[in-house]
N, C-alpha and C positions, 0 to 999 in steps of 0.2 A: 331917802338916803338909807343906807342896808348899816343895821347894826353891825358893830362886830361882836364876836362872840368868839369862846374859847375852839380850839381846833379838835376840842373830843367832840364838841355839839356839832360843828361845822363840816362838812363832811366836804364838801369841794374844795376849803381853805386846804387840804394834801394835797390833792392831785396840783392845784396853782404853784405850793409853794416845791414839788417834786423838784422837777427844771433848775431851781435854785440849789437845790442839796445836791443834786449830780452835778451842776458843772462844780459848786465849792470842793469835792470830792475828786474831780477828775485834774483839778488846779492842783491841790495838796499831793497828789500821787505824783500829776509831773513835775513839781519840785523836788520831791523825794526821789523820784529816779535820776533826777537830773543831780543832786548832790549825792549820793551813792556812785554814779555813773565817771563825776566828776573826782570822787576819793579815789576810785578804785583807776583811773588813770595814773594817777600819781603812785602807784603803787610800783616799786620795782622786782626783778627776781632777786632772791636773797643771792649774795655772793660768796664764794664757798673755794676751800683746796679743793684748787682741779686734778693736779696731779704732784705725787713728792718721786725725785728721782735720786739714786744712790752711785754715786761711784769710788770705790771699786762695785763690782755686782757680787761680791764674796770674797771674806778673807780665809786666808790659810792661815794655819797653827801647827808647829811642831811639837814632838815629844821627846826635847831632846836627849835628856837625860835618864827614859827610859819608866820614870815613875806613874806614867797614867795621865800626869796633865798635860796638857799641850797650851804652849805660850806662843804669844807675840809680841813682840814690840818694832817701834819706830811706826805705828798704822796710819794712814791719811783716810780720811772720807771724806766724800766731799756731796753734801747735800744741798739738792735746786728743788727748792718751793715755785709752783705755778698753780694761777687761777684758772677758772674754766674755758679762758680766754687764751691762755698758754704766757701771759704775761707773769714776770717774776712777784711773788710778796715778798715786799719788805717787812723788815722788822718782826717777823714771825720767829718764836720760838721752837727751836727743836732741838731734841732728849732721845740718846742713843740709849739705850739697856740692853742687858742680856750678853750672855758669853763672858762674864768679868770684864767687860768693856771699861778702861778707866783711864784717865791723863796719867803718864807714865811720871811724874813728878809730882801729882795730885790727887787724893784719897777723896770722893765727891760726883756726883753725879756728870756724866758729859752733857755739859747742852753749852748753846751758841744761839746766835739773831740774825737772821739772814741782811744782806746788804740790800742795796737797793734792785740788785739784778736776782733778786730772790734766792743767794747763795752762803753759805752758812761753810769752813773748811775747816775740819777736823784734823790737828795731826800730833804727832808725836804721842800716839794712843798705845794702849797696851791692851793685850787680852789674855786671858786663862782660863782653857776650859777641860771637865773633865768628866769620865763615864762614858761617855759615848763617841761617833765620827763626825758626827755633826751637832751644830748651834743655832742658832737663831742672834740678830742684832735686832732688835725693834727700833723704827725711828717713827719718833710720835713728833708731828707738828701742831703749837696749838698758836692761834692769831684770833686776837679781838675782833671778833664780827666776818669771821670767815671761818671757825670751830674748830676742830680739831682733826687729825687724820692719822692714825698706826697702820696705815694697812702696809708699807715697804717693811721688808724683814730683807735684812743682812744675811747672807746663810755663813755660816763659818765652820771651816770644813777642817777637819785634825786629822793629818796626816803622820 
C-alpha cells in the first residue's frame, strides 16, 4: 500500500487531483453566468419623458399704453406629457416660467398635475414682458421615476 504524503513531496498527486480543480472551476463560472445572466434579464430600460407638447405654440403680448411693457391676460396653455411610448403621464408635475408668466388672481409660481390622459390646462394666465420683441415660457416637467424635461419653451412675441 502507497503511503500518502503531502503534495509538495508528491508530484503526481497535481497532475490526479487537476481534473478535479477544473471542473469545480468550470461548475462556479457556470453558476455565475448563469445568475448574472438571470439579473440582467430582469433588467428593464429605464422609462423617461418622451415628449412635452405646448398649445398655443406662442403667445402674443401688447403694448398698449405705450410704455415699453407688453401685457396679457385671459392666457390658456394647455400642456400634454407623453412617454416614449407616446402614452399620456399621469400625475407629472409641470412649472411654467419666464415672460412674468402668472395666475391673473394669484402672486405664485404656475404649475399644475397632469390628468390621466397626461394633460395639465392652464388658464386665466397673465404675462408681462419687457425690453425686447421677444420671450421665452419654459415648461419644466418633473415625474418620479421618469426625471425631468425643460426642453419646450413658449416663445412670446410683443407686438
Amino acid at each position: 500500500m502507497r503511503k500518502l504524503g503531502s503534495l509538495k513531496k508528491d508530484r503526481n498527486a497535481g497532475i490526479e487531483g487537476l481534473p478535479l480543480q477544473l471542473m469545480i472551476m468550470v461548475v462556479v463560472a457556470g453558476i455565475g453566468t448563469t445568475v448574472i445572466l438571470g439579473w440582467m434579464a430582469g433588467l428593464q430600460a429605464p422609462v423617461m419623458i418622451g415628449s412635452v407638447h405646448a398649445s398655443p405654440n406662442e403667445i402674443v403680448l401688447n403694448d398698449i399704453d405705450g410704455d415699453g411693457i407688453y401685457q396679457g391676460d385671459d392666457i390658456g396653455i394647455t400642456i400634454t406629457v407623453l412617454d416614449t411610448d407616446g402614452n399620456g403621464i399621469s400625475s407629472a408635475t409641470v412649472l411654467l416660467e419666464g415672460a412674468g408668466i402668472s395666475y391673473s388672481d394669484y402672486e405664485g409660481h404656475v404649475h399644475g398635475v397632469t390628468d390621466t390622459s397626461g394633460k395639465v390646462r392652464f388658464t386665466d394666465l397673465s404675462a408681462s414682458y419687457g425690453g425686447s420683441t421677444i420671450g421665452f415660457i419654459t415648461v419644466t416637467v418633473i415625474k418620479s421615476g421618469y426625471g425631468s424635461d425643460s426642453r419646450v419653451q413658449i416663445p412670446v412675441i410683443c407686438e
